[in-house]
C-alpha positions in Angstrom: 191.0 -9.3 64.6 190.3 -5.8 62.4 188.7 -3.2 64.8 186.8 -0.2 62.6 186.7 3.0 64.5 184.6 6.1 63.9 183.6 9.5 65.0 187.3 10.1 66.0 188.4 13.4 66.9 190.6 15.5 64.4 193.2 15.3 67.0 194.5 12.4 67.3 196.8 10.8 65.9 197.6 7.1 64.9 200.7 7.1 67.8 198.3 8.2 70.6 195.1 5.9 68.9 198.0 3.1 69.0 198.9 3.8 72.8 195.1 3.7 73.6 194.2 -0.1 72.0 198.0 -1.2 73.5 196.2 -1.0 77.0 194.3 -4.2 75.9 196.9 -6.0 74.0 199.3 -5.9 71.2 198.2 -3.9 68.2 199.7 -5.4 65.1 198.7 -2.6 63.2 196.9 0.8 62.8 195.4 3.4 60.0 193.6 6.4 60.6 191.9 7.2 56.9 192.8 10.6 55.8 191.3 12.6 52.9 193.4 12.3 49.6 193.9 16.0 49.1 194.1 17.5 52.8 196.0 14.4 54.1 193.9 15.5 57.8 191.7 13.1 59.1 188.4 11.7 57.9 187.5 11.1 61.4 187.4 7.1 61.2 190.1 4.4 61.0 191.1 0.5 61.8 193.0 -1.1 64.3 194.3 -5.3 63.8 195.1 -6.5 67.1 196.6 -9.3 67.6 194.5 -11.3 70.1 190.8 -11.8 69.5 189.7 -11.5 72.6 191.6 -8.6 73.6 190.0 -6.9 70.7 186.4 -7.8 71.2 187.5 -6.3 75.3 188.9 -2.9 73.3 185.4 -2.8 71.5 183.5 -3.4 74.5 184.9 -0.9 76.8 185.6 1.9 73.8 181.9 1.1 72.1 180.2 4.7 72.8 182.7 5.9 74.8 183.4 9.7 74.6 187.1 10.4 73.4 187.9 14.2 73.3 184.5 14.8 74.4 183.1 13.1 70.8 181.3 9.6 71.1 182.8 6.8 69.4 181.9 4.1 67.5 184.4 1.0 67.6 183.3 -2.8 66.4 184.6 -5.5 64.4 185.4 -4.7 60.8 184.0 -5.9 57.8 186.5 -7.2 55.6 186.5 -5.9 52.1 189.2 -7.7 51.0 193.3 -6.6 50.4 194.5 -3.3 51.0 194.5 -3.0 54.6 197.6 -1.7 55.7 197.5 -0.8 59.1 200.3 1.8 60.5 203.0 1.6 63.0 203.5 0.7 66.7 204.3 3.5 69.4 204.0 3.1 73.7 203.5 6.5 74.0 200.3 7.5 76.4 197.7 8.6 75.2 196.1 12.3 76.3 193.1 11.5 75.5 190.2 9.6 78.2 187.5 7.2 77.6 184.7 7.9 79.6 181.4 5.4 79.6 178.2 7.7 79.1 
């Protein structure tokens, strides 16, 4: 399943994002969208985890959460055909904390 996230902060990156959706399963792939000329973060990106329902459990628990002190927005992703290609795979933690509001 293709996770969209937005509202992410500037900070972090695509190894740390990776780390924090590997606490509810396998990620087979992640890409934070970054602007064409800066290359810095546009603030939203996608995640493809492997199992369904460990991705609709990641959007649950992450859905308005506050990461870095900026809410989030995570839900299912609306497939606009090829040209996803999600990022690598890292098991580093994250430093970053989801807190409920």
């Amino acid at each position: 399943m293709k996770v969209f996230i937005a509202g992410l902060p500037l900070e972090v990156d695509e190894a740390e994002l990776t780390a924090v959706f590997g606490d509810f399963g396998p990620v087979k792939s992640l890409r934070i969208i970054k602007d064409r000329e800066t290359k810095e973060s546009r603030g939203f990106g996608f995640v493809e985890m492997v199992n369904d329902n460990e991705a609709k459990e990641a959007i649950r628990c992450m859905n308005g959460a506050s990461y870095y002190g900026r809410r989030i927005t995570v839900n299912v992703a609306e497939d606009k055909g090829p040209g996803f290609n999600g990022g690598g795979n890292s098991n580093t933690a994250g430093k970053g904390s989801f807190k409920r509001n």
